[in-house]
C-alpha positions in Angstrom: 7.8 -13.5 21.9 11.3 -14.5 20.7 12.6 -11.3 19.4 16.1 -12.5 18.3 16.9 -13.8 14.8 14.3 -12.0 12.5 13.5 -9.8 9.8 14.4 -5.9 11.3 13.1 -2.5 9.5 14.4 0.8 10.8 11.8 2.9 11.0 11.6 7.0 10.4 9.8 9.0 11.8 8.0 11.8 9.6 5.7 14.3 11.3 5.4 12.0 14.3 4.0 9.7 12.1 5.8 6.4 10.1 7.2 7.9 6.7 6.4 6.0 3.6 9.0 4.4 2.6 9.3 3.1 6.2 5.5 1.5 5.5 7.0 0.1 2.3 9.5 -1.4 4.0 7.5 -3.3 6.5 5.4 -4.6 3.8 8.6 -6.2 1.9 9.9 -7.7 5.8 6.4 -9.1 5.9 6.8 -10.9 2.9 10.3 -12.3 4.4 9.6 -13.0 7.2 6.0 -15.1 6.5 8.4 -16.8 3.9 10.6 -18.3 6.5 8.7 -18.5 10.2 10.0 -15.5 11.4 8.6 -12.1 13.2 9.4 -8.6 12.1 10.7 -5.8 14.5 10.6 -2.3 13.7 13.3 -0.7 15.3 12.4 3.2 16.3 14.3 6.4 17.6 13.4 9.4 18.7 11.6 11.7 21.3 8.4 10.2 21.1 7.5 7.1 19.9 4.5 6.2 20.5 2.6 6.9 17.8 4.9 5.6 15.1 5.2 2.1 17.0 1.4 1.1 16.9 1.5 2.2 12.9 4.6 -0.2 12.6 2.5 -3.1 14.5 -0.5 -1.7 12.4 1.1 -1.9 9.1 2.8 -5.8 9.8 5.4 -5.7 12.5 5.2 -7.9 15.7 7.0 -6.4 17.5 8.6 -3.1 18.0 12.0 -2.0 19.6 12.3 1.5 20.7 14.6 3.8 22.0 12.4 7.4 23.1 14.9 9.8 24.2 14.9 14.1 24.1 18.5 13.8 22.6 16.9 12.2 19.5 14.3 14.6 18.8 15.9 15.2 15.3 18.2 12.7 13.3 21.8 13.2 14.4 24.4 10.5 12.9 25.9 9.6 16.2 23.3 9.5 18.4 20.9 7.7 15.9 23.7 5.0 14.9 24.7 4.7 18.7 20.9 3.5 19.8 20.2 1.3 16.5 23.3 -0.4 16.9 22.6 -1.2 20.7 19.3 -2.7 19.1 21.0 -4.7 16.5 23.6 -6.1 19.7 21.0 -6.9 22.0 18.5 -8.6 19.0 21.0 -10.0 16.9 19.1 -9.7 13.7 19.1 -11.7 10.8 18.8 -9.0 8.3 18.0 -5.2 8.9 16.2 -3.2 6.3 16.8 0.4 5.9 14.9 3.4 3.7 17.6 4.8 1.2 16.4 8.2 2.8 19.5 10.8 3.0 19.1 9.7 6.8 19.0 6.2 6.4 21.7 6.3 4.1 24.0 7.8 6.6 23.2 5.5 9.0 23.7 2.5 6.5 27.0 3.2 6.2 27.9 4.2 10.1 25.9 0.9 11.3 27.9 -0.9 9.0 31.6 0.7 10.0 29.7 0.3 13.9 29.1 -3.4 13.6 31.5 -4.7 11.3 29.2 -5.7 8.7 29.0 -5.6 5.2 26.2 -3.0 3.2 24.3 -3.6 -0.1 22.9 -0.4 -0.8 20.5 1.0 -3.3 18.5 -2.6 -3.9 15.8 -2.8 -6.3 15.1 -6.5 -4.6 15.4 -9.1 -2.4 14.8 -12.4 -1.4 15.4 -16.2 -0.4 16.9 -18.2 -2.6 18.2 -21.4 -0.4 17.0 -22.8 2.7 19.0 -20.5 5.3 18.7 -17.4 6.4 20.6 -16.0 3.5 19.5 -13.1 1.6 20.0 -12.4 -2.3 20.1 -8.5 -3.0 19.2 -7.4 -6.3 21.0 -3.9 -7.6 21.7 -2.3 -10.7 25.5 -1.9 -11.7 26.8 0.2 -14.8 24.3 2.6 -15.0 21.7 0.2 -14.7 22.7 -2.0 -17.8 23.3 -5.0 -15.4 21.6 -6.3 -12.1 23.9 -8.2 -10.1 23.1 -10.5 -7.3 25.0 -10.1 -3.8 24.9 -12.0 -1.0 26.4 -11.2 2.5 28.2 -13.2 4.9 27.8 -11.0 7.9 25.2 -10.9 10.5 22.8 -8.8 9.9 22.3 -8.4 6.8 22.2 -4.7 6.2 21.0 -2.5 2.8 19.7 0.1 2.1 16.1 0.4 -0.3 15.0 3.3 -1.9 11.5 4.6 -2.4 8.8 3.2 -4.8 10.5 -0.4 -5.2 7.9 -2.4 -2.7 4.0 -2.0 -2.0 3.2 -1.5 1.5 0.4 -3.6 3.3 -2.6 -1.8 4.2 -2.9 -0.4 7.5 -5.1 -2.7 10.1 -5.7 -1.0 13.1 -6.7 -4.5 14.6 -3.5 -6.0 14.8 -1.8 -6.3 18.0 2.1 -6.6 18.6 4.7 -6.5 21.7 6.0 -2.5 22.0 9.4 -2.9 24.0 10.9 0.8 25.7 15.0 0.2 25.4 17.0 2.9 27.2 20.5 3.4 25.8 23.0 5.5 27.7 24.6 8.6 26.0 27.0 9.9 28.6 29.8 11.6 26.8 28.5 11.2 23.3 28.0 14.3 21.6 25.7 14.9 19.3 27.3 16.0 15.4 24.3 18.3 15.2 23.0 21.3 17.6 19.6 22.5 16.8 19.3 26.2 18.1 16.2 26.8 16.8 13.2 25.1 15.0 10.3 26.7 13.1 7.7 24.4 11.2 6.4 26.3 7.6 3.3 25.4 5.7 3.7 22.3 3.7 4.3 23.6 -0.1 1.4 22.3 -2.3 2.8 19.0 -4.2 3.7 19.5 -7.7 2.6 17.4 -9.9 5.7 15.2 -11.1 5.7 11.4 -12.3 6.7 10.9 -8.4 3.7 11.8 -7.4 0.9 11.3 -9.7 -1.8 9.4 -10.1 -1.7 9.1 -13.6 1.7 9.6 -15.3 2.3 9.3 -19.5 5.7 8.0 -20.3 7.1 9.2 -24.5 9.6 6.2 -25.7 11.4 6.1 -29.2 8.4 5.4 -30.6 7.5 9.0 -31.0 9.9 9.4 -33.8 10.7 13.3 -33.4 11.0 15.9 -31.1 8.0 17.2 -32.0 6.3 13.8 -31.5 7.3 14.0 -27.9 5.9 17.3 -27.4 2.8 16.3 -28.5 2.3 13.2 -26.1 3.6 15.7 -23.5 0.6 18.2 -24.5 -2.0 15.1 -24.5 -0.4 14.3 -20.5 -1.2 18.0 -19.8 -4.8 17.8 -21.0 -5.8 14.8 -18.9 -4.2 16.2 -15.7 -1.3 13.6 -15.7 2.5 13.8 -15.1 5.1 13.2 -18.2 7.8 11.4 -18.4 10.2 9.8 -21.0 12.3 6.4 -21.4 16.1 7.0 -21.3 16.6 7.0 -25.5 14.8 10.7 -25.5 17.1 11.8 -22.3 20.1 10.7 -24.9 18.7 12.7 -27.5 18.6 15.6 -25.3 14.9 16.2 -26.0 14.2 16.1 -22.3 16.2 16.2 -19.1 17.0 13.5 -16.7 14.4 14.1 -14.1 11.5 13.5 -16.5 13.7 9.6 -17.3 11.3 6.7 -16.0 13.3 3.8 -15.2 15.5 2.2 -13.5 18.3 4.7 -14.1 15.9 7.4 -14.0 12.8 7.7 -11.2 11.3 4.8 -10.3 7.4 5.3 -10.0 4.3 3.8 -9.0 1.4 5.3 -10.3 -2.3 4.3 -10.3 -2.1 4.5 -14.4 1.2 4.6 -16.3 0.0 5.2 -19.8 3.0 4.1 -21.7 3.4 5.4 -25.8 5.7 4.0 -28.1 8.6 2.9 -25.2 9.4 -0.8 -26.2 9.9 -1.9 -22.6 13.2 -3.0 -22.2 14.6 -4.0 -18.4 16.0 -0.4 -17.5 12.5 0.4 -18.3 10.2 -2.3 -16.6 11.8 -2.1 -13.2 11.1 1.0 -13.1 7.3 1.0 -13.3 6.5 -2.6 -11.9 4.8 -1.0 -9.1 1.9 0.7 -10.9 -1.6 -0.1 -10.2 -2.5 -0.2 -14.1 -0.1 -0.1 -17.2 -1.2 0.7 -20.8 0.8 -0.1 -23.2 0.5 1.5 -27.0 3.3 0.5 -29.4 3.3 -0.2 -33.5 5.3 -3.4 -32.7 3.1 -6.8 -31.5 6.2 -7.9 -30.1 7.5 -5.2 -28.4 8.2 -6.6 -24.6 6.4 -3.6 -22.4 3.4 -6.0 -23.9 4.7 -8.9 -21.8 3.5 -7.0 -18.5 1.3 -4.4 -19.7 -2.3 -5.0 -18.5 -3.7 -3.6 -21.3 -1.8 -3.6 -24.8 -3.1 -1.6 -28.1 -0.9 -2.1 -31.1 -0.8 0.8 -33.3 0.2 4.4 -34.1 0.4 6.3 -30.8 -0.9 9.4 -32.6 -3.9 8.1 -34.0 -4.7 6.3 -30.3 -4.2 9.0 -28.2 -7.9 10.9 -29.2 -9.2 8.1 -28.5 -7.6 7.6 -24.9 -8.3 10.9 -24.5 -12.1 10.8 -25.0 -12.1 7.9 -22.8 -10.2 8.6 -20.0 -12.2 12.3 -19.6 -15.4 10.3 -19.5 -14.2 8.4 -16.9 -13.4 11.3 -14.9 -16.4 13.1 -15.6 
């Protein structure tokens, strides 16, 4: 298999495991790469790989590049950015994705200084727009009132994606894929970081938050008051669901930034956004693209969340939400 030349995801290791954003990434690099003929390889660090590199086959690479050393048992800057950039030297890829994690953020900006390359970093897209191998980032500029396109004219391609922006593919066990051990040499390197000690701790139990929901009800303007807000934030209580608000109610101080939804704010992707009386502007869309199922309840017909809503109801938001309400507890039993 000609590894050279194609689509390239870091990969992170979580738990000995591939994190998520890593299996989001993959599923974007998929997407790429079947766009244009090319394979994806996952590139991989640490002390054991094993594990992570059939999930990177399993979840759409076709190959995977890995360097399994003791030194790399945790993420250290120097070490981790000496081994991926031996990767990127040997393969020469077109483009490498990488998780806008605080460790892949790091590394971002040392591969880039390491290589010579330029960085896009925090994209909320990407993809071909001519017939080379040249990528068009998508990221949000002034606070997120613009979205600027940037293309680079260094080899690879590197920038760095946060979380929520791309679906992953499912998992399919079935798929096979070439798993390549690379040794890299780290005589006289030291490390940035010494770990003397470790001690794993109980996993907390997850708050609810509209990161992490399943169901999350976002307030807009539309609720008039800050009363109004408070009461759409006592309906998301009673059906078990997150809250959140549009940017406008942030301004008004009626709620602080890390309820905002949107593009500025968190981006989320629910299995039900429930969204009352936000009009949908472009701040606001790109920040919940990536829900399962988006209901939309606004006074105005021509209010734009409509546009991409899968289900609209035009009308007062306080005379809707009993009836929501009644429906979705029946649902749920």
């Amino acid at each position: 298999m000609e590894l050279k030349q194609n689509i390239c995801v870091y990969i992170e290791i979580a738990g000995g495991a591939l994190s998520p954003l890593s299996i989001e990434l993959l599923g974007k690099a998929r997407q790429l790469a079947d766009a244009k003929g090319k394979k994806v390889v996952a590139f991989v660090a640490g002390a054991d790989t094993a594990k992570a590199s059939q999930e990177a086959i399993s979840y759409g690479a076709d190959a995977v590049a890995a360097v399994e050393d003791g030194a790399l048992a945790a993420y250290d800057s120097v070490l981790y950015t000496k081994a991926i950039a031996a990767l990127a030297e040997k393969y020469e890829p077109s483009v490498i994705l990488i998780g806008g994690s605080p460790d892949g953020r790091d590394l971002g900006g040392r591969l880039s200084a390491q290589l010579g390359v330029g960085l896009v970093a925090d994209c909320t897209d990407v993809r071909f727009e001519g017939d080379d191998d040249t990528l068009t980032w998508i990221r949000p500029a002034y606070t997120g009132k613009l979205f600027v396109k940037i293309q680079t004219t260094t080899r690879p391609q590197l920038a760095t994606i946060s979380d929520k922006i791309f679906h992953g593919t499912p998992a399919d066990p079935s798929r096979t894929g070439e798993i390549v051990k690379e040794s890299v040499d780290f005589t006289g390197v030291a490390p940035s970081v010494t770990v003397t000690g470790f001690e794993p701790v109980e996993k907390e139990a997850e708050e609810l938050t509209i990161t992490t929901a399943d169901i999350v009800v976002g307030a807009g303007r539309g609720v008039q008051t800050e009363d109004g807000m408070k009461a759409v934030q006592a309906f998301a209580q009673r059906i078990g669901a997150a809250f959140g608000v549009s940017k406008p109610l942030v301004d008004k101080e009626w709620a602080p930034y890390e309820w905002q939804i949107g593009i500025t704010g968190k981006k989320i992707a629910p299995k039900i956004y429930i969204a009352l009386g936000i009009s949908g502007a472009i701040q606001h869309k790109l920040g919940i693209q990536d829900a399962g199922l988006i209901i939309a309840v606004n006074k105005d017909p021509d209010a734009p969340i409509f546009k991409f809503a899968h289900y609209g109801i035009v009308g007062d938001l306080f005379e809707v939400m009993p009836e929501l309400e009644k429906q979705i507890k029946k649902i749920r039993g």
